[in-house]
N, C-alpha and C positions, 0 to 999 in steps of 0.2 A: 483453699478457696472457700473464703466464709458466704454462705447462702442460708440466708433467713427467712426466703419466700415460700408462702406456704402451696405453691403449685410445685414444688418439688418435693414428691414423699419419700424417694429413696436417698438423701441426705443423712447426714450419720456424726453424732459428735466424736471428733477428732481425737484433739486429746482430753479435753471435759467437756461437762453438762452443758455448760454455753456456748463452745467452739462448733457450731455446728455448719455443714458444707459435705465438699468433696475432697479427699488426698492426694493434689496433682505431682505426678513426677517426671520432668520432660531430660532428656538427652541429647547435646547440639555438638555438631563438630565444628573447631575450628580449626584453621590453619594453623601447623607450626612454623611456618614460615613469617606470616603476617598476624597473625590473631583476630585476623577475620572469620564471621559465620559463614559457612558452608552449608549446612541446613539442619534442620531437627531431624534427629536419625528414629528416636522413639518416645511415648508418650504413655502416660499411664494412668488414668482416673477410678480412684475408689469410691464408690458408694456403699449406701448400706445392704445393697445386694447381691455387691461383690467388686472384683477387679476389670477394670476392661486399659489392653494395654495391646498396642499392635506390635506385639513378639506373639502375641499368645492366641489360640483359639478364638472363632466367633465369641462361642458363647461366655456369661461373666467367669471368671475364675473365682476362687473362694478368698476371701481377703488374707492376704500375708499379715500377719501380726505385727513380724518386726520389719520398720522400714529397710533397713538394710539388707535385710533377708530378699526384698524384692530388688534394690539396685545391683546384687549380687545375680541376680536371674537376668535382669537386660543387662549387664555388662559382659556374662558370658554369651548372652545373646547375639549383639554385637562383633562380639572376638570371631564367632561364627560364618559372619556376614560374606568375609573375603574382601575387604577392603584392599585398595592398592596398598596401602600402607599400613604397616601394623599401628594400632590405637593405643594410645596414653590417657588413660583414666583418673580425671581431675576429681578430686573429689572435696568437698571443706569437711571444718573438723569434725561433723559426724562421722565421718568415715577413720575415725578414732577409735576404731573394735579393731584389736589384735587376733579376734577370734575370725573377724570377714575377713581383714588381709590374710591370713594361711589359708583361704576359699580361695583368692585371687590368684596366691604364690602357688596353688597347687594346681588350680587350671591355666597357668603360663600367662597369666594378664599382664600386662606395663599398667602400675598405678600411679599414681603419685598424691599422697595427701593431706591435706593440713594439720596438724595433730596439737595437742592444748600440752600448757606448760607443764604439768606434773606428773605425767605418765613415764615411766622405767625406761629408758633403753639400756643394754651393756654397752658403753665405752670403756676403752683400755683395760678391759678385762674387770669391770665394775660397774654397779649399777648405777645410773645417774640419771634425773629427772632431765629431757629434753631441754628446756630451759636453762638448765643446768650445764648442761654439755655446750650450751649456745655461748657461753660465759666465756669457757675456756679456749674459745675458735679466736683463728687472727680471720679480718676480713679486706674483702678487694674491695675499689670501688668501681663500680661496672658500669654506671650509665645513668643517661637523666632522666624519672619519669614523672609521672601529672600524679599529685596525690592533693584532695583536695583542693586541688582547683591550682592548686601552685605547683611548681617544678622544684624538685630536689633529685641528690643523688640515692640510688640505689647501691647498697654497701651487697655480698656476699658472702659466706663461709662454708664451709664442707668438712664431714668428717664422716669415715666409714662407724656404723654402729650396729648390735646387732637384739632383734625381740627375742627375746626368752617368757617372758612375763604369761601368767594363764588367762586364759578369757575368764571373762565377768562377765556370764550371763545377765539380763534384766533383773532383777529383786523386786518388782513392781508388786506381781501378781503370788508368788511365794519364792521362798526359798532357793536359791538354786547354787551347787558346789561350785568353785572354780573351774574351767579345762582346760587342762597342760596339750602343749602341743611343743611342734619339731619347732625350732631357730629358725629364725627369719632373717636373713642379712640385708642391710639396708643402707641405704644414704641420708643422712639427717644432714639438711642441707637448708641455713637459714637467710632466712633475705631480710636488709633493717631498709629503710628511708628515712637518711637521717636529715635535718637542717644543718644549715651552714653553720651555725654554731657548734656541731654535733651532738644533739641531740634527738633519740629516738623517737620518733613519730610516730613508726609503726613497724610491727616485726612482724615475722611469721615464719614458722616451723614446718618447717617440712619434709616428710617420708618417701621416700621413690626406692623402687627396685630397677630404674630404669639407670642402666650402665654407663651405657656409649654415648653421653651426652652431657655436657660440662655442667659445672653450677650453676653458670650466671645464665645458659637458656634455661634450665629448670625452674627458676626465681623467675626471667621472664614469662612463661608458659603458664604460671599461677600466677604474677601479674594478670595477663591479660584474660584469667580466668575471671578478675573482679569487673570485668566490661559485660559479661551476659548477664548483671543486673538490670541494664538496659532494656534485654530481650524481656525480661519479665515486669519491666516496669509497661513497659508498651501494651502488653497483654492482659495483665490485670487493671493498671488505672489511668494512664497516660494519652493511653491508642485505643485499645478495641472495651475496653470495662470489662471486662471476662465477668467481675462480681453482679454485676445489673442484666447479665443474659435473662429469656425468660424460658428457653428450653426447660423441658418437664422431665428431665432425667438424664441420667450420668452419659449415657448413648449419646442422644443428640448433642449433647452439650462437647463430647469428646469427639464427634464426628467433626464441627464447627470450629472447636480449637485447631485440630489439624490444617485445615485453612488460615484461620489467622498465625498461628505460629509462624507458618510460612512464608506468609506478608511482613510480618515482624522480623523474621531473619532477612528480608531481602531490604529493608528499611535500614534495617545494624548493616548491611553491606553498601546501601548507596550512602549512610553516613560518614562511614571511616574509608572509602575509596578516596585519594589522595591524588585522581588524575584531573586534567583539567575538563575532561568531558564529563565527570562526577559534578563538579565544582557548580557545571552549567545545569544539569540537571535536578542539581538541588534547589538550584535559584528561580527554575522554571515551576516546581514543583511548590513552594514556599508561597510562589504567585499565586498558583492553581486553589492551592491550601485556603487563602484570603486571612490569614493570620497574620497579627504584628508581632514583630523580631523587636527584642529587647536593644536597644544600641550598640552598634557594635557587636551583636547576635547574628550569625547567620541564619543557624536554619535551627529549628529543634524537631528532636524525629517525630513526637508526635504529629506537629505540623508536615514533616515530611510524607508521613502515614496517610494523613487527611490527604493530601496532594494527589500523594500516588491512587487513592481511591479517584478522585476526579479525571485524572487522565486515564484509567483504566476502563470507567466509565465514557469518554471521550472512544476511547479506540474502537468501543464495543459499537459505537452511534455513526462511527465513518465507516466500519464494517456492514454495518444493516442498511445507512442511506446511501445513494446517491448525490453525487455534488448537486446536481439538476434538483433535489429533494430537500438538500438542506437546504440553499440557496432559495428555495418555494416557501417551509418551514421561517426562515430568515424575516423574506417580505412579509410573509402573516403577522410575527412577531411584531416584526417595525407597528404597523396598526396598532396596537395596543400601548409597545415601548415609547414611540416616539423613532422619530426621523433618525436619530444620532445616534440608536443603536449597533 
């Protein structure tokens, strides 16, 4: 979250001298059934006076250095909680530390996550870049999905593999050895989208400890990991502008997200609802909104966002008046609007 207003003094540069803001890190569940939002489960804003994350104490915490270090602290967090169902930890290719997964494998976590082409796993008793290993896979074809705006097939492949490889600590700040740890048994399990010509479009690699659960929902379930861009487009530029708040500090500013976040997930929910009563509700909402839909556009969520604030607003104004009161409110209005109001 880049902030360059100088009514913000506990702001902090990120990763350089000009990136300067807050370190937001939010947590959303979605359905494995649908890959619909369910809600923001936690949230986590850095400043330069420390952490404020709702797993942890009132007061700020001391800033974790390594980001992962901290997704590693709300994922156990999480696993904690006692959800009806055990949780599967989406993660993209940051979460390409061999040294966090044995964090994960050793507190009993389901992960699953995206990993870059030239990192080691053992295949057939050898070591083979990921990429590498994707080469030698036969693949199904599993289904049709939306990539860039067009429909193609999703292809599948699977193969048991296993981490050996040490951690690499950061080299940023100095020196630091390799650490060897125990084997990790895993699933490299790669999903392509290819054109009717067959060619690849787009691939992805991906690591799960998660067993009892086929390929082709696995490649789904990170599929529709790439839909909560949405939730965060809403949030920072689209729907609420998170970057133009004028709150004076990381507090208020994290108290305030957690409301919008929440608006934003229930926006990703009346978007991809597929009933007809969704369908009416969007079109009521798009009205309310006063925005123009591109041709053949139905609804865009920010527009949906604007919407739902106006009818929420609306609900709050039948709750306070009286018919007899709006109806009074009404005639006054006419005076000033004109007759035909």
């Amino acid at each position: 979250m880049s902030y360059k207003h100088a009514n913000k003094p506990d702001t902090y540069a990120i990763t350089h001298d000009t990136d300067i803001g807050y370190d937001l890190q939010t947590s959303l569940i979605i359905s494995d059934q649908t890959g619909q939002p369910l809600a923001p489960v936690a949230q986590r804003l850095v400043s330069s006076e420390g952490s404020f994350a709702t797993y942890q104490e009132a007061n700020p915490q001391p800033i974790v250095q390594n980001h992962l270090d901290e997704v590693s602290d709300c994922i156990q967090f999480l696993d904690g909680q006692g959800f009806a169902k055990p949780l599967v930890h989406l993660i993209d290719r940051e979460g390409d530390s061999i040294g966090h997964i044995r964090r994960w494998e050793a507190t009993g976590s389901h992960w699953l996550v995206r990993v870059k082409d030239n990192p080691k796993v053992d295949y057939q008793a050898k070591p083979m870049a990921c990429k590498a290993v994707a080469q030698e896979l036969a693949f199904s074809k599993t289904r049709e999905v939306r990539y860039q705006g067009q429909t193609y097939w999703q292809w599948v492949a699977e193969t048991d593999v296993t981490l050996t490889r040490p951690a690499k600590p950061s080299q940023k700040k100095s020196k630091k050895p390799a650490v060897p740890g125990i084997p990790v048994a895993a699933r490299l399990v790669v999903s392509r989208v290819l054109s009717d010509e067959g060619d690849v479009l787009a691939e992805w690699l991906l690591l799960t400890n998660v067993k009892d659960v086929d390929a082709s929902t696995i490649a789904l379930w990170y599929y529709w990991r790439w839909q909560i861009e949405c939730f965060f487009k809403l949030v920072k530029s689209a729907g609420h502008h998170l970057e133009s708040w004028q709150q004076e500090s990381a507090m208020a500013i994290a108290k305030r997200l957690l409301v919008a976040s929440m608006a934003c997930v229930t926006v990703w929910a009346i978007a991809a609802d597929k009933s007809k009563e969704a369908s009416e509700l969007r079109l009521f909402l798009i009205k309310l909104s006063g925005r123009q839909m591109r041709h053949k556009k139905e609804f865009t969520n920010p527009a949906l966002l604007s919407g739902l604030w106006v009818f929420l607003s609306m609900l709050e104004i039948m709750d306070a008046y009286s018919q007899e009161e709006l109806d009074s409110l009404k005639a006054t209005a006419q005076q000033f609007l004109g007759k035909d109001m």
